[in-house]
Each structure stands twice: as C-alpha cells, then as structure tokens.
C-alpha positions in Angstrom: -2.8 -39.0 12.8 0.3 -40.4 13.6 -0.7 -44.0 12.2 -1.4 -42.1 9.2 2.4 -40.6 9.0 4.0 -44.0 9.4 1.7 -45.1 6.3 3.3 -42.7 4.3 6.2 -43.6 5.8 9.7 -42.0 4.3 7.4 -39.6 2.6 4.9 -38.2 5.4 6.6 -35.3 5.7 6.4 -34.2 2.5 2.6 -35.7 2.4 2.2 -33.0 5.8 3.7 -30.7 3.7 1.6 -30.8 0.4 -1.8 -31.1 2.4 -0.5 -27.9 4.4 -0.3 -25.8 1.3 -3.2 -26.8 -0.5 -5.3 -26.0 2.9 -3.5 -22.6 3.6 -3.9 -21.9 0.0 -7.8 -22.8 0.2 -7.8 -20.3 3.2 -6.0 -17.5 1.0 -9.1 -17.7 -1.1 -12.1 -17.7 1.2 -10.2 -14.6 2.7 -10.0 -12.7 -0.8 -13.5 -14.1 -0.9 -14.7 -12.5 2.2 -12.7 -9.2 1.4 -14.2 -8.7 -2.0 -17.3 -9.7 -0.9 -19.6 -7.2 -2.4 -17.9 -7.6 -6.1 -17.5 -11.7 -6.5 -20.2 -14.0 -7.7 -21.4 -16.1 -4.4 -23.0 -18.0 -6.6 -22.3 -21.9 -4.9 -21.4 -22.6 -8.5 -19.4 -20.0 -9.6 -17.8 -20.4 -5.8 -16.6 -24.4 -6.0 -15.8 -23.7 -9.3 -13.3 -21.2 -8.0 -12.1 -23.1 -5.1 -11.3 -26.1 -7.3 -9.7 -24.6 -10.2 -7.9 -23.2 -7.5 -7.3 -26.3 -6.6 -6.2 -27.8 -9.3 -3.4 -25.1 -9.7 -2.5 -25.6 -6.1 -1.7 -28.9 -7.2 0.4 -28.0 -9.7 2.3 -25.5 -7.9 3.3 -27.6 -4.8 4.5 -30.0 -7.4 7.0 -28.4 -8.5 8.1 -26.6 -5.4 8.3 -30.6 -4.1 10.5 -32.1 -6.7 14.0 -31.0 -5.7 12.8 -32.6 -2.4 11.3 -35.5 -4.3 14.7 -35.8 -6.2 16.5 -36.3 -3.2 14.6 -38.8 -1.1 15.0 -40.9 -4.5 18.6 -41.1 -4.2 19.0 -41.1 -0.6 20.5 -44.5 -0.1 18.4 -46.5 2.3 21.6 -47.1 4.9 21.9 -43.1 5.3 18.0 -42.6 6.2 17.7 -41.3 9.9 21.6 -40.0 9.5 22.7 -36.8 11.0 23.2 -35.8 7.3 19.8 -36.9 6.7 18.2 -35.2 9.7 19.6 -31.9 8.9 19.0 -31.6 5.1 15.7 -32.7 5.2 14.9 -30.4 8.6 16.4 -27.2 7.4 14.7 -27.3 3.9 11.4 -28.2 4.6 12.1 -25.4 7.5 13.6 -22.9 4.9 10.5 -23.6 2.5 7.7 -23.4 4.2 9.3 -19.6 6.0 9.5 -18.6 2.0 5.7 -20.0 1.3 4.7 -18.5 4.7 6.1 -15.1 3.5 4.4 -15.8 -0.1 1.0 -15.6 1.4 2.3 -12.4 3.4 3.0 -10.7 0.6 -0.2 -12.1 -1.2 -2.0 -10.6 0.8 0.1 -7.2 0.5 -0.3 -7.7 -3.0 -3.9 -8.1 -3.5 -4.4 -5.0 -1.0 -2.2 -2.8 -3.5 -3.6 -4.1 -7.1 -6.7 -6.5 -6.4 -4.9 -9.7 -8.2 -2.6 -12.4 -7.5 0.7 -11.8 -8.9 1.6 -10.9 -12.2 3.8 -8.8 -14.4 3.9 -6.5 -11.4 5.6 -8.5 -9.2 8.0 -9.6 -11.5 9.2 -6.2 -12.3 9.2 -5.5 -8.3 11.5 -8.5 -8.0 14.1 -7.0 -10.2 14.0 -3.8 -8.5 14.7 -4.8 -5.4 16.2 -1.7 -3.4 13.0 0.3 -4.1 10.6 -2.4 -3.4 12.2 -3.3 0.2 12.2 0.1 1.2 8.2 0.8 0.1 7.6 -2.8 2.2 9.8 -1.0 5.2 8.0 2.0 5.0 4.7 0.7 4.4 4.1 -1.9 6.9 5.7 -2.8 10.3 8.7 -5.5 8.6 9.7 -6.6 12.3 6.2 -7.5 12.8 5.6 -9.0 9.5 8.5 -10.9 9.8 7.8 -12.1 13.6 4.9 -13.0 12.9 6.2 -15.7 9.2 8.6 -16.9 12.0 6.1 -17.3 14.4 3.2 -19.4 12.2 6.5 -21.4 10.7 7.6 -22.5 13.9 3.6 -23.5 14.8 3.2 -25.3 11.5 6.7 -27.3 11.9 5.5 -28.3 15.4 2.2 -29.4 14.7 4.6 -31.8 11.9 6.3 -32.7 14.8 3.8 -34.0 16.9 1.8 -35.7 13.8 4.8 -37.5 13.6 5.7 -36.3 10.1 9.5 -35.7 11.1 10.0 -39.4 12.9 8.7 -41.4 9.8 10.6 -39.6 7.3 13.8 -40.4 9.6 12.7 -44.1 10.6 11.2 -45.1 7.4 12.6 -46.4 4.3 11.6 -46.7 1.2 12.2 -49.6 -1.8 13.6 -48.2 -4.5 10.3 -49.5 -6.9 8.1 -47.2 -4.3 10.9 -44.1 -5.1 10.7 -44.3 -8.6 6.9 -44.4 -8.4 6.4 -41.4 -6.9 9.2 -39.2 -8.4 8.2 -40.8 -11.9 4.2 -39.7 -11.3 5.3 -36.3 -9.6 7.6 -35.7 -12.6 4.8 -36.5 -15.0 2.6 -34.2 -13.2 5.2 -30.9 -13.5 5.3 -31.9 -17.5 1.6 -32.0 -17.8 1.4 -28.3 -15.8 4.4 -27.4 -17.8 3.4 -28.3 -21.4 -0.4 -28.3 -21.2 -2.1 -25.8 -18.4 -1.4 -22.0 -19.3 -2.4 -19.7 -16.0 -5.5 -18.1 -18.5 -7.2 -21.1 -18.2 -7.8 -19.9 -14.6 -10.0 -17.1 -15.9 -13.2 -19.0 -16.3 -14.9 -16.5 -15.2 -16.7 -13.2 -16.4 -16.3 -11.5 -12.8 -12.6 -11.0 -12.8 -12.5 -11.2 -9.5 -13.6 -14.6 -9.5 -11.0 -15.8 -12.4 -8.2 -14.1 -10.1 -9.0 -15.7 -6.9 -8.6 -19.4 -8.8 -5.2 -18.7 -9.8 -2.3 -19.5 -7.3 -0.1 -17.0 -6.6 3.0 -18.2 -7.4 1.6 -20.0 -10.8 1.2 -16.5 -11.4 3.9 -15.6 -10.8 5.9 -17.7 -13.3 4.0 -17.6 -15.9 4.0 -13.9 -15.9 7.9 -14.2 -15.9 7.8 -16.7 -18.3 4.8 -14.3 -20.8 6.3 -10.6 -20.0 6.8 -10.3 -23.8 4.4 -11.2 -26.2 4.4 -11.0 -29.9 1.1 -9.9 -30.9 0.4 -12.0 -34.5 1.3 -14.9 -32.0 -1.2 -14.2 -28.9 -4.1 -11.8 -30.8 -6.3 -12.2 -33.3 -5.1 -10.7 -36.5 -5.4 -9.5 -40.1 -3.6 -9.1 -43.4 -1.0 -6.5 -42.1 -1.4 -4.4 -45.5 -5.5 -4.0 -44.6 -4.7 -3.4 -41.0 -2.2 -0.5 -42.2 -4.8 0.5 -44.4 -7.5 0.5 -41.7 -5.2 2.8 -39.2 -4.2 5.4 -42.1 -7.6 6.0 -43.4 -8.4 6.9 -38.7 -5.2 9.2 -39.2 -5.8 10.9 -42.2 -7.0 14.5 -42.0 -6.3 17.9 -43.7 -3.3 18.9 -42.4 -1.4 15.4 -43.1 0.1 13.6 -45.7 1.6 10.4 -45.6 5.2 9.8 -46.9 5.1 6.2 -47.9 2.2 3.7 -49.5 4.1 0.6 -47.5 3.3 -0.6 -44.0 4.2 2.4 -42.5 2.5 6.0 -41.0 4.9 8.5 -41.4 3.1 11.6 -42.2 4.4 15.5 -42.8 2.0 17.1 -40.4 1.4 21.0 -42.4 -0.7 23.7 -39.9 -2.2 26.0 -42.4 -0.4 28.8 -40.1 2.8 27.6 -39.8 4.2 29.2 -36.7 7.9 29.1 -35.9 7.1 30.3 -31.9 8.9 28.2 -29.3 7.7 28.2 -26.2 9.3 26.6 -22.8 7.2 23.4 -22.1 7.3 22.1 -18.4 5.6 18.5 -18.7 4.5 16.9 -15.7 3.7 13.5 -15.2 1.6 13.0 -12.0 2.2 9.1 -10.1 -1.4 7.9 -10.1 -3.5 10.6 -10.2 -7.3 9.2 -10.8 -9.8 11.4 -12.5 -12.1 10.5 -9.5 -9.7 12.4 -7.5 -10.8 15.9 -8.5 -14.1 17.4 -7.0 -14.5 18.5 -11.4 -15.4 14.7 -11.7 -17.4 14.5 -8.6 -15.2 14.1 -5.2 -16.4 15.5 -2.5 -12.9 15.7 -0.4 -11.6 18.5 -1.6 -8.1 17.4 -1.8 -7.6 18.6 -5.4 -8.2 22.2 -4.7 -5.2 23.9 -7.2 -5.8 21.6 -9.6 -9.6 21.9 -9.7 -9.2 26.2 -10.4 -6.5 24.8 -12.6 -9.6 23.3 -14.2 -11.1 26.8 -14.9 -8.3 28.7 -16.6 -6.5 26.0 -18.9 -7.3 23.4 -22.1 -8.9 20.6 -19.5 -9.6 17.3 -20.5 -12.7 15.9 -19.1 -13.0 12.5 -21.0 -9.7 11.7 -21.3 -8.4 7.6 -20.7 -5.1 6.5 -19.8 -3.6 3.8 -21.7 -2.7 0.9 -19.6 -2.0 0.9 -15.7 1.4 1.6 -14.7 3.9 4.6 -15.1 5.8 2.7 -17.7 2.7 2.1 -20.2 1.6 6.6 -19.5 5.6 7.2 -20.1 5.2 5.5 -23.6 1.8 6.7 -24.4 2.6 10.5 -24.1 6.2 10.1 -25.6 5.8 8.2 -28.3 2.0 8.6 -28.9 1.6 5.0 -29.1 -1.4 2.4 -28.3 0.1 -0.2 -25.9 1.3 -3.1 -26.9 0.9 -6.1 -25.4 3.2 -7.4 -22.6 6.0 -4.8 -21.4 6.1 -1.7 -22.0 8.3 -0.2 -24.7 10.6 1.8 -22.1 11.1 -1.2 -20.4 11.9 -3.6 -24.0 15.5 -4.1 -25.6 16.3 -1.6 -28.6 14.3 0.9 -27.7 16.9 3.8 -28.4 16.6 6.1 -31.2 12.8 6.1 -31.2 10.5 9.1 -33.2 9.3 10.5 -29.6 7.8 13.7 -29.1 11.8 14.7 -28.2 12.6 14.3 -31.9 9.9 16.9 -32.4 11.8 19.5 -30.1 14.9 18.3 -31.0 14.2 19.1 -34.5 13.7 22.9 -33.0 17.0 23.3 -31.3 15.2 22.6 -27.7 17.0 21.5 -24.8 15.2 18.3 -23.4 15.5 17.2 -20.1 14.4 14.3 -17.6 13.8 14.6 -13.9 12.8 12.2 -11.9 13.5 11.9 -7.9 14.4 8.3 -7.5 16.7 6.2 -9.2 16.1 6.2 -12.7 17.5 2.6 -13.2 14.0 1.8 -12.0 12.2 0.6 -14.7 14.8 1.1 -17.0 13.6 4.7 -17.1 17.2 6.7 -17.6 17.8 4.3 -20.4 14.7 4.9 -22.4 14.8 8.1 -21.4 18.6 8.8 -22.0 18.3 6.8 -25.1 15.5 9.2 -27.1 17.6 11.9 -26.2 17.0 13.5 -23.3 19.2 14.8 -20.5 18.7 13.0 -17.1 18.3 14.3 -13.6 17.7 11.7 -11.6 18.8 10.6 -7.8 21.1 7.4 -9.0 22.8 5.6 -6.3 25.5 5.0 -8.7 23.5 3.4 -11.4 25.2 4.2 -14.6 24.0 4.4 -18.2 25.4 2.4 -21.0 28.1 3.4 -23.4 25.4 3.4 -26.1 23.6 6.4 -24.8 24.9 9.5 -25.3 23.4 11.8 -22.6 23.7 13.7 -20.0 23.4 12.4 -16.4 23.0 14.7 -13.5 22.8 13.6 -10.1 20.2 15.0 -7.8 22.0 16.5 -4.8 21.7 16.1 -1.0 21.5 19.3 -0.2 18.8 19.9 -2.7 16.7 17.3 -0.7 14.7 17.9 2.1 12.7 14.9 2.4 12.8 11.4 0.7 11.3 8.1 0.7 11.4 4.5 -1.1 10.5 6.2 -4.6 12.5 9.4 -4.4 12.3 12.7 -3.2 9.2 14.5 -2.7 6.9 16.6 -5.6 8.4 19.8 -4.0 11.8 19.0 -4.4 12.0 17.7 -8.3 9.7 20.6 -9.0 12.3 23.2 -7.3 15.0 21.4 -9.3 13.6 21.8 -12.5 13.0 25.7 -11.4 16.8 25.8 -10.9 17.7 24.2 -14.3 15.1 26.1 -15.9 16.4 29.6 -14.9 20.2 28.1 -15.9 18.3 26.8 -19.5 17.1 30.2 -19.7 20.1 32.0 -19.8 21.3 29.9 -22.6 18.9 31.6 -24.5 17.5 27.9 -26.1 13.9 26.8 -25.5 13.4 23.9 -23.0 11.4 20.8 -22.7 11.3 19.9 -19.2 9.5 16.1 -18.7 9.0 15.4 -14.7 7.9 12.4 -13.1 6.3 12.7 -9.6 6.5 9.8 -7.0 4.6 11.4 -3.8 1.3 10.1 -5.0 2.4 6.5 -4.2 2.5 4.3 -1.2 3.6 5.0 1.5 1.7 7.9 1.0 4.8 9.8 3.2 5.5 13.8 2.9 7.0 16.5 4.2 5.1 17.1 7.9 3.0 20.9 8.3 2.4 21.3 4.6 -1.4 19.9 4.4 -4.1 19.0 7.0 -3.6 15.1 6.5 -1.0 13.6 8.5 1.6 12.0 6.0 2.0 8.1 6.0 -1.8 8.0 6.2 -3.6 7.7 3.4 -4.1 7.8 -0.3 -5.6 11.1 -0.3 -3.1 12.7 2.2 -0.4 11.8 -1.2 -2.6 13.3 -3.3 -4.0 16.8 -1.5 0.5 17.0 -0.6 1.0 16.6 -4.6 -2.3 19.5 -5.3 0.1 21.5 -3.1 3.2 21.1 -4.3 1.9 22.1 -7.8 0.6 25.2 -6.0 3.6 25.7 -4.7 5.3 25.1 -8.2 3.4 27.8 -9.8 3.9 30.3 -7.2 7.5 30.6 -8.0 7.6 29.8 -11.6 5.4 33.3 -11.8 8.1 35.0 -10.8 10.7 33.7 -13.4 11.3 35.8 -16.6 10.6 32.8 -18.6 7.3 32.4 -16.9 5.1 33.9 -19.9 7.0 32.0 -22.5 6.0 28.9 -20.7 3.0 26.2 -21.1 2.6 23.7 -18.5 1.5 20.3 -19.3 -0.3 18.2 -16.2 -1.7 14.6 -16.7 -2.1 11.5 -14.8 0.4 8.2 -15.8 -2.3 6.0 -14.9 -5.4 5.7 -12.4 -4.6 5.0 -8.2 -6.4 1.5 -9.2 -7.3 -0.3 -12.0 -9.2 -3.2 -10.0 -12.8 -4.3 -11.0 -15.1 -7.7 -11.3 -15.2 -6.8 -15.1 -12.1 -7.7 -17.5 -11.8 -3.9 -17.9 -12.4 -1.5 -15.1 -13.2 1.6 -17.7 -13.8 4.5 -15.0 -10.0 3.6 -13.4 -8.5 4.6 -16.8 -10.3 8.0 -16.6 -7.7 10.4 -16.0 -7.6 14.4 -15.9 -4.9 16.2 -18.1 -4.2 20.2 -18.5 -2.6 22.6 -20.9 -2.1 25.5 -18.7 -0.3 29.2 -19.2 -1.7 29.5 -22.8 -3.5 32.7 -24.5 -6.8 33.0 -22.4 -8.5 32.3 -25.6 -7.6 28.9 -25.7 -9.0 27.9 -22.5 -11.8 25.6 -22.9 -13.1 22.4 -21.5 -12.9 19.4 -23.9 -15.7 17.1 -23.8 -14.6 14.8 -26.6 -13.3 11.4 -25.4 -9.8 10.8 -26.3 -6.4 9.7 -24.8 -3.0 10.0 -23.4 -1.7 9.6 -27.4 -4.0 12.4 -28.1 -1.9 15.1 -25.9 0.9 16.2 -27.8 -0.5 16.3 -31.5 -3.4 18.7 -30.0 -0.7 21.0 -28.2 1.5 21.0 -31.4 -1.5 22.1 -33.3 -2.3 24.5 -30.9 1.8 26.1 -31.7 0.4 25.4 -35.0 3.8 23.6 -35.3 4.7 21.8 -39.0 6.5 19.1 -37.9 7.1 15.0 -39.0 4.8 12.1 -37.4 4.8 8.6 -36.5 2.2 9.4 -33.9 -1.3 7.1 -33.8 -2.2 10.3 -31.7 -4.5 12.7 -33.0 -5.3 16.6 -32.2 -8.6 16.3 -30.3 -9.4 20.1 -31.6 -9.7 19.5 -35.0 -14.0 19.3 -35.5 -13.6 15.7 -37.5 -11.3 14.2 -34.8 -13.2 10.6 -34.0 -13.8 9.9 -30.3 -12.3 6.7 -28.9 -9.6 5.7 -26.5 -6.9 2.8 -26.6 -6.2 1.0 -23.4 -5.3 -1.9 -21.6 -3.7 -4.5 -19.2 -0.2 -6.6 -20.1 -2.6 -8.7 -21.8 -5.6 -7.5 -22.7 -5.9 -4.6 -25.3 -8.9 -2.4 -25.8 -10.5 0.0 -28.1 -13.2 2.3 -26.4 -15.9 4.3 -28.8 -18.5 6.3 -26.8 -20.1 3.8 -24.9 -19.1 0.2 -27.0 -15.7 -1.7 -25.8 -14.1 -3.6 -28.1 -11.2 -6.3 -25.7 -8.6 -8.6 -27.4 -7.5 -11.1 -25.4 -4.5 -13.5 -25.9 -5.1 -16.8 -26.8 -6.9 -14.9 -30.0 -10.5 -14.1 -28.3 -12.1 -11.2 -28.3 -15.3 -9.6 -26.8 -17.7 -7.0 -27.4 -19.2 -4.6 -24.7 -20.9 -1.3 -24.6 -20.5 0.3 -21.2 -22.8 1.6 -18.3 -21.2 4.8 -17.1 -23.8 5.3 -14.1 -22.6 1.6 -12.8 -19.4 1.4 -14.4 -20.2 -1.9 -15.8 -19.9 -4.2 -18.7 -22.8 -5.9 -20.8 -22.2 -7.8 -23.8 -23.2 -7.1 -27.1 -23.5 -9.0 -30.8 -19.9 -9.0 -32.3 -19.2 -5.8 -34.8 -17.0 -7.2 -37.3 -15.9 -3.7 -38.7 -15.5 -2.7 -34.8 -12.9 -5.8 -34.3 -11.1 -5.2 -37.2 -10.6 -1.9 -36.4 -9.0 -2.1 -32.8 -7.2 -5.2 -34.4 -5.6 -2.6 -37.0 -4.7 -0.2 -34.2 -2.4 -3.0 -32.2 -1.5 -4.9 -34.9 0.1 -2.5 -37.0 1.6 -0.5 -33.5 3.3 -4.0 -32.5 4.4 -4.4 -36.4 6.1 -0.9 -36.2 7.7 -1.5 -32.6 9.3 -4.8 -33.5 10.1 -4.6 -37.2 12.1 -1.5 -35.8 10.3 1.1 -38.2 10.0 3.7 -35.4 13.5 4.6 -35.2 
C-alpha cells in the first residue's frame, strides 16, 4: 500500500482521504440497510442501485469538501513542500476534517434514529437553533462518550494514513504544475457538474422511500435542503390557471352559512350562523408536542398510557379520523391558526412577513378577547414569539434574553424561576406551563374580558425527561414514559381548573401538532398523520364522536359554529358538523403535498409530478391507481391558490 501512496505522490493523502469517505459512507448504508431491514426492498437490484446512486453522490460530496484542500496543494510552491508550514496546514486540516465528517456520521446516525431520513429541512432548522439542540444531544445521549469515541476512530483512521504512507508522500512528493492544474481543473469541473446539473431528488429513484433515502448522502442533503427551504409553488408543482384553481377551492368552501365578499382571486367569506350567538366563552387551547393517534388505547394501544385522555374521549366532541397537516410543530402551529393547507417548504410561522395575518386571533380579537401565548422554552425557537407576537397575541415564554422586534407590538412575559420546578432542553415541563396559564387565567378573569389561552407543550419530546414520582415510567426512558407524564399533567390540569370560577365558562381544546413519527417505505406514511383532537367542557349535548375524516384546518370553523359565532373568514377550514361537509384531509412533507379523500391519495411532488394512490388502512400501505384528472386538479387548486394567498400577501 505504500507503493500505491508514492504513485499518487503529493496527492495520496487526499487520495486516502476520498477512498476513506466513500467506504465509511458505503458502511453508513449497509447499516441503515440492516436497521430497516424489514421495510427496504432487498431486491439485489433495487439494493446496487441504492449503493451506487449513493455512490455517485458520495462522489460529489467529497468533492467539494476536497477543493479548498485541492486549491491549496495547487498553489503550494514546489520549494515549500515538506516545510514546517506545509506539515502543519496540511496535518491539522485533514485532522480537523475528517473529526467534523467523523461526527457527521455520529450524528447520521442520531438522525436517522429520531426521523428515519438523512438530513433535511430538519437539520437545517436545528443548526440555527443551536442552544436547544446541544442541550437535547446532552441530555439525550452520553456527549463525553460520543465525543471520545469521534476522537478515538479519528485518531485510528489518521494512523492507519500514517502507516499507508499517505502523510510522507504528500510531504516528500512534488508535483508539476501541468499535474496541479489537471487535477484541480477536473475536480472543479466535477463540483459544477453536481452544482448545476444533479438536484438531491434525483436520489429518490425509488418507490420504497426508504430505499430513495438511504442513496442520498447526508450532507448532500443537507445543502440542498438549505439551499430549497423555500419554494415557490407555480415554480416546483404542477399548476393551473390560478382564476380556475380559485374557482375550484370556492365552489369546496361554499355552503349555507357563507358568502363570499369578492369574485377575484380571493376567499374571504362573511361566515352568518342562522343563530347568531353573542356568548363568549374562555377558550384554553392546547397544543400537545407529538402526540400520535396510535397513542391512545381509543385507536387501539394496548399500554394504557393515555388513561385521562382516553375518558376524555367519552365526555367531549372527539375526533376519531382526524389528520395532521405536515410533521413538525411549526406546520400544526399554522394549520390550527390560520386554517391553512401547508404550503410547500417552511412553514409560514417560520417565513418573513408573516405579521398581521387573518388567524383565528383576529376572530377573538374582533370580540374584545384577551389572547395569549405560552410556551415553556424559548420562544425564539422557531421563530415562534414572532409569529406569534406578530398576529397578536401576548407571549409567555421562558426567553433567555431573546427579544422581539420593534415591529411587534406585544406583550412579552417572562416565565419565572420560581414558577419552575423542573426543566429540560425544550422548556419546562406540561405541569408547569399548564399551572402558569391557571395563574394568568384567574388574573384574566378578574378583568372581567374573555380569554384565549394557546399552550404549547414540550414534555412529549426527546429526552423523554420529567418530574420523578409522578407516573410508573422512569423519566429519561422512553417515548411512552413522555407521553403517559403529559396524560397526567392534563389530569392534573383539570383537577384545578374545576375549581376556578371561570371553570364553567371555559372550553378546552386538545389536539396533537403532529404524529411522534412520520417515517414509512411509502412517500406518505398516512396512519403517522392520524392524530386525536377534543373539544371538552361543552353542553353535554354536544358530546359526540366524529367519524368523518377531516383535519387540523377543520378545528376552529367547527368550534365557531358550535358558539354559533358570525364572524369573517379566510379559512380553507371547514365545520366538520355541518351534514354536506366533504371528507378529505390536506397534508404533507417540506416537499411533498397531499390531498386525502376516503381511501384515494392524491401526492404533488416538486419537480411538477404527481401520483395517485388509494390507501390500505389494515396495512397502512400505498397502491397505485389510474390518474383522476378532476382529483389532481383539485388538490392542485387547494395549494396553489393557499401559496398564491400567502405570498401575494392577501392574508393580511
């Protein structure tokens, strides 16, 4: 092996360094492989074809991590090669890159364990939100080990370079400057062609997703999720005349009690309830951190870790085929505020100009009610206080200094430490936010104005920690430990809200933000959107079960009917209650946007494909079907003209 360093001569080590990553990378795979082994295709096609597309972005990849080393063994004079200069630079950054591309596959591998794909959007986002992020790693996983351990393997790979010989040709070799500009020229051509011609999608060859992900390289991924985290629909989706797509949409939200205010591209309706009630009751609206349908023994689990929630089931307007809209708390945030399909790349709480918004707050608002955030982290995360503070609500949140911008007019409160009594990466735990909305509540109370009260819970999250001695599960253990502590905490909430005078005047609102997982070998993993939601504390004669399948848009127009509130829309949502309300849900990925009917899945892809489905409930799978053409156009027409609205700014 050593005759084959000196061949390569000035460049061996950074030919030892190349072969190294495409090999680890290669091992990356088979391990994803052998850990989804019961959902990938082993088909010995479908399995090369995976390892050399793979392959293939590999190549890529280390090409343009190489080129700033490439760059500099170009203009490395000859007469300075073997220097101390030399020596150093070249040892400390071929040291320094392969700990960072050590750590990569580390946290690949954390990665895929948490969401089941290489990096994406995701990561991106955790990138920029770094305080959070490095205390869920700390808490999660044993850092000092996971950091020994990149150390460790660096220090084996840069050894086994060392005694290949890599490190005594690069310093005793040199290089004519023809042989240089050869391989810089061809490595720079190479980075173009990636650059300009290979999009990561064209690793999703596959219809098993699981396949398409494990061909894509990580940090490929990575960067072209940075570079695509918006996306202009007309650009990436298939389309239609905008006035036919508006047309489409009005005619699926017209109904008796609504009339439409303008004949342009636009769906602001005057929403009329043949009562007409002026009553305002207190609304307490929680958002639950990943809460799964699957979770709840109404839906079939046989843990009993949902036990409050599952009688909760019993007395209260339940949801039982009811679909979040996309996968993180960002995309349920918009969903139930703005009663929006998702549009495609970030989520509107997380875009530029999104203050000023028509949200459900303008409908309170419009009533004199005092709305109100609370959320136990920092809500700089995910640019939730400014979204949030922004469409006029107050904010209680546990900033570490964070501050809103002079643009927002709002109220931020800080969450105290004495009102704390146990904390983690994400913020404090369900108990705590819930008793510090009870304490703002009784103080809103005595003002004598109706509340809106939005929280956002983070125990249901990893790493899974809460307060010791409340449940049977140990805390820091498990998924379901997070989820039976959050089923008590809600207990506990309602305990002592039954004792507050504003109790009876109250309606609680539960529903998920999005499944615990949204992982599958299809392109859409239906059952992880399947989500409970409850409208509890209302006249015993409203309880009832709804079978009808719907979504998170869905919530709020149904409970304003239910107050049989007049009030002004720019909702897609509908009231699920009325008897002509049309089953289907809206859902999605970053990318890929979906419109559910029954059983038949209609998914728009970027790139302007599309594909038709109808879906296996028992299996949870997939099966294509002949294209509908009045199906496409219609789930076209709901994200077309929801994108159109968004950034033409005609939902302010």
């Amino acid at each position: 092996m050593s005759k084959l360093s000196f061949r390569f001569g000035r460049y061996a080590l950074q030919f030892h360094f190349m072969i190294w990553f495409l090999i680890l990378s290669q091992i990356l795979r088979i391990i994803f492989f052998v850990w989804q082994y019961d959902e990938v295709s082993w088909n010995i096609i479908n399995v090369l074809r995976t390892l050399l597309t793979g392959l293939f972005f590999d190549i890529g990849t280390i090409t343009f991590v190489s080129l700033i080393g490439l760059i500099y063994y170009a203009i490395m004079p000859n007469r300075w090669v073997g220097s101390y200069v030399d020596k150093a630079l070249i040892s400390f950054f071929t040291t320094l890159t392969m700990f960072i591309l050590v750590f990569t596959f580390f946290a690949e591998l954390t990665f895929w364990d948490e969401f089941k794909t290489r990096f994406n959007f995701i990561a991106v986002d955790y990138l920029i939100y770094t305080h959070e992020v490095v205390a869920n790693i700390k808490q999660s996983y044993p850092l000092p080990v996971l950091i020994s351990g990149v150390l460790l393997l660096t220090a084996v790979f840069l050894f086994i370079f060392y005694k290949l010989d890599a490190f005594k040709a690069a310093f005793t070799s040199k290089a004519s400057f023809k042989s240089r500009i050869k391989v810089l020229g061809s490595s720079v051509l190479i980075a173009l062609f990636f650059g300009f011609f290979i999009c990561n999608y064209q690793a999703e060859w596959s219809s098993n997703r699981y396949n398409s992900e494990i061909s894509k390289s990580g940090i490929y991924s990575f960067f072209a999720a940075f570079r695509n985290n918006q996306m202009k629909y007309i650009d990436f989706y298939t389309s239609i005349d905008k006035n036919k797509a508006f047309k489409i949409v009005k005619n699926k939200l017209i109904d008796s009690h609504s009339e439409f205010t303008s004949n342009g591209l636009s769906i602001h309706r005057t929403i009329k309830d043949s009562i007409a009630s002026d009553e305002k009751k207190n609304v307490v609206f929680i958002l639950v951190e990943s809460l799964s349908g699957s979770f709840l023994k109404e839906f079939g689990n046989k843990e009993n870790i949902t036990p409050f929630m599952d009688s909760l089931a019993q007395k209260s307007v339940f949801f039982k085929d009811l679909y979040a809209t996309g996968t993180r708390t960002v995309r349920g945030m918009e969903a139930v505020t703005l009663c929006i399909p998702p549009t495609p790349g970030q989520s509107i709480v997380k875009r530029p100009d999104n203050q000023n918004l028509f949200t459900v707050c303008s409908v309170f608002k419009t009533r004199k009610y005092d709305c109100n955030f609370f959320y136990g982290g920092d809500g700089y995360f995910d640019n939730m206080n400014a979204y949030f503070g922004g469409n006029g609500f107050n904010i209680y949140d546990r900033g570490r200094g964070s501050v809103l911008s002079d643009e927002i007019k709002t109220i931020r409160n800080n969450i105290n430490d004495d009102e704390v009594t146990f904390e983690n990466a994400w913020g404090i735990c369900d108990e705590d936010i819930f008793n510090k909305m009870l304490k703002v509540a009784d103080a809103q109370y005595k003002t004598g104005k109706p509340f809106f009260n939005f929280v956002m819970t983070t125990s249901n999250h990893r790493p899974f920690t809460y307060p010791s001695g409340k449940i049977d599960i140990p805390s820091g253990t498990s998924r379901e430990g997070a989820v039976k502590y959050t089923d008590f905490a809600l207990r506990e909430l309602f305990q002592k809200a039954s004792t507050k005078p504003w109790f009876k005047n109250t309606v609680f609102v539960i529903i998920a933000d999005h499944c615990a997982s949204s992982a599958g070998k299809d392109e859409i993993d239906v059952a992880n959107y399947h989500i409970p939601a409850f409208i509890v504390n209302l006249p015993e004669q409203y309880n009832q079960k709804i079978e009808k399948q719907c979504s998170q848009i869905d919530l709020w127009p149904t409970l304003f009917s239910i107050f049989h509130w007049n009030y002004q829309s720019d909702f897609f949502g509908k009231n699920v209650l009325d008897p002509k309300f049309e089953e289907r849900a809206l859902m999605g990925t970053y990318r890929k946007l979906v419109l559910m009917k029954k059983k038949k899945v209609m998914i728009l892809s970027d790139q302007k494909k599309q594909a038709f489905y109808t879906w296996n409930k028992t299996d949870n799978s997939l099966k294509s079907i002949p294209m509908d053409q009045s199906f496409l156009e219609e789930t076209i027409s709901w994200y077309q003209t929801a994108d159109y609205l968004f950034t033409n700014k005609l939902l302010k």
